[in-house]
C-alpha positions in Angstrom: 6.6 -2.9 18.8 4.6 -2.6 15.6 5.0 -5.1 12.9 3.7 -4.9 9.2 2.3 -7.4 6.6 1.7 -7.3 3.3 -0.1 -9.4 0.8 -2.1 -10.6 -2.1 0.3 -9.2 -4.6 1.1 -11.8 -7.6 0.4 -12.4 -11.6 -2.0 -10.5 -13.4 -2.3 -9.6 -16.9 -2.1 -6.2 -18.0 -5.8 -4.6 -17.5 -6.7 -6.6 -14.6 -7.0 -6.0 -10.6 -5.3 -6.8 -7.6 -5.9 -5.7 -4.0 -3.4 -5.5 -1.6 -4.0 -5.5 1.9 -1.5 -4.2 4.9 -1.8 -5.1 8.1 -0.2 -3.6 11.7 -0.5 -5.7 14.8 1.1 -4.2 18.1 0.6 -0.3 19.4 -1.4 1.1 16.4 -3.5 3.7 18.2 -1.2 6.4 17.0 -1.2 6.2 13.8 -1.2 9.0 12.0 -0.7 7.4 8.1 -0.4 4.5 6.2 1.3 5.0 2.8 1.6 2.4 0.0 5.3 3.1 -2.1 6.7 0.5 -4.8 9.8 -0.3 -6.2 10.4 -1.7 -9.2 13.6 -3.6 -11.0 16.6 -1.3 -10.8 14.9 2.3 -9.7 14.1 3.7 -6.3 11.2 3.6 -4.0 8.3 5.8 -5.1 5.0 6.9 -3.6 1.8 5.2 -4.7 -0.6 6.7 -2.1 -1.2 7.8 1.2 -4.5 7.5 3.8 -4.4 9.8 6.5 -6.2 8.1 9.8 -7.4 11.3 11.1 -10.2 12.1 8.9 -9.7 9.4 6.4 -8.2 11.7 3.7 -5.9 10.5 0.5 -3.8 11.2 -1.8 -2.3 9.8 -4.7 0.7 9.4 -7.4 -0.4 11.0 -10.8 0.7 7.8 -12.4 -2.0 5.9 -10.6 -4.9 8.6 -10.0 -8.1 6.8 -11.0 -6.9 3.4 -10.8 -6.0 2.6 -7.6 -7.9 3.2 -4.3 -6.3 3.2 -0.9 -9.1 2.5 1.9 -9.3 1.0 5.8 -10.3 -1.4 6.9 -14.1 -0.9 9.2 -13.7 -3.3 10.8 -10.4 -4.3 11.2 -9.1 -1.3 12.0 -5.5 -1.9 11.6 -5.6 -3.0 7.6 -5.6 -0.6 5.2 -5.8 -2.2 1.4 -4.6 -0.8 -2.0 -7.1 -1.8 -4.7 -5.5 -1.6 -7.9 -7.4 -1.8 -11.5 -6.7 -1.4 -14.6 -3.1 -2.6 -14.1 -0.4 -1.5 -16.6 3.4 -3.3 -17.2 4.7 -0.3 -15.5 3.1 -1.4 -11.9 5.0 -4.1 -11.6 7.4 -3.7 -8.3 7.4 -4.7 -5.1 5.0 -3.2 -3.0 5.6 -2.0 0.7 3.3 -0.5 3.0 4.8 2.2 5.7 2.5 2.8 9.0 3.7 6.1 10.4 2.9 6.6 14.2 3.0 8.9 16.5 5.8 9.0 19.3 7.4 6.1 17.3 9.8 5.4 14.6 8.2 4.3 10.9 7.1 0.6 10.9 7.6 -1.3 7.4 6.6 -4.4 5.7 8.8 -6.6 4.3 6.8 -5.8 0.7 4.6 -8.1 -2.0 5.6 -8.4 -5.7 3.2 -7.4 -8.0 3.4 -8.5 -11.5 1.4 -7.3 -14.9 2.1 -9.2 -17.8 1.2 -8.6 -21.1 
């Protein structure tokens, strides 16, 4: 069984950063992504970015290209964070963090609010 943390969402005003950080404890080995998504206040779930364990490749949404940066962990291999700048009102949502692994069903997080005030 695999279970998945977010945190350090919160309040931040509108132009400043936030880093989330995900974490999987359990049978990881397999993993073959991590993807960030968000929902916000009355609209569906939507992709924010995606890091691809083999090879460490990513990919983003165009609404946050050049703004946020999804990464892993070096050393603790099982964390992959979402560093967010340059936040705008429209980011605020609740952040959830999806480890996909092979063999097994999606794991998810139970999410972290992220607010950007004006």
């Amino acid at each position: 069984q695999v279970q998945v943390v977010e945190s350090g969402g919160g309040l931040v005003q509108a132009g400043g950063s936030l880093r989330l950080s995900c974490a999987a404890s359990g049978r990881t080995s397999s993993t073959l992504e991590t993807t960030w998504y968000r929902q916000a206040p009355g609209k569906d779930r939507e992709f924010v970015a995606i890091f691809a364990w083999s090879g460490g490749s990513t990919s983003y949404a165009d609404s946050v290209k050049g703004r946020f940066t999804i990464s892993r962990d070096i050393a603790k291999e099982n964390t992959v964070y979402l560093q967010m700048n340059n936040l705008k009102l429209e980011d605020t949502a609740v952040y959830y963090c999806n480890f996909r692994i092979l063999f097994q069903r999606n794991y998810w997080g139970q999410g972290t609010q992220v607010t950007v005030s004006s």
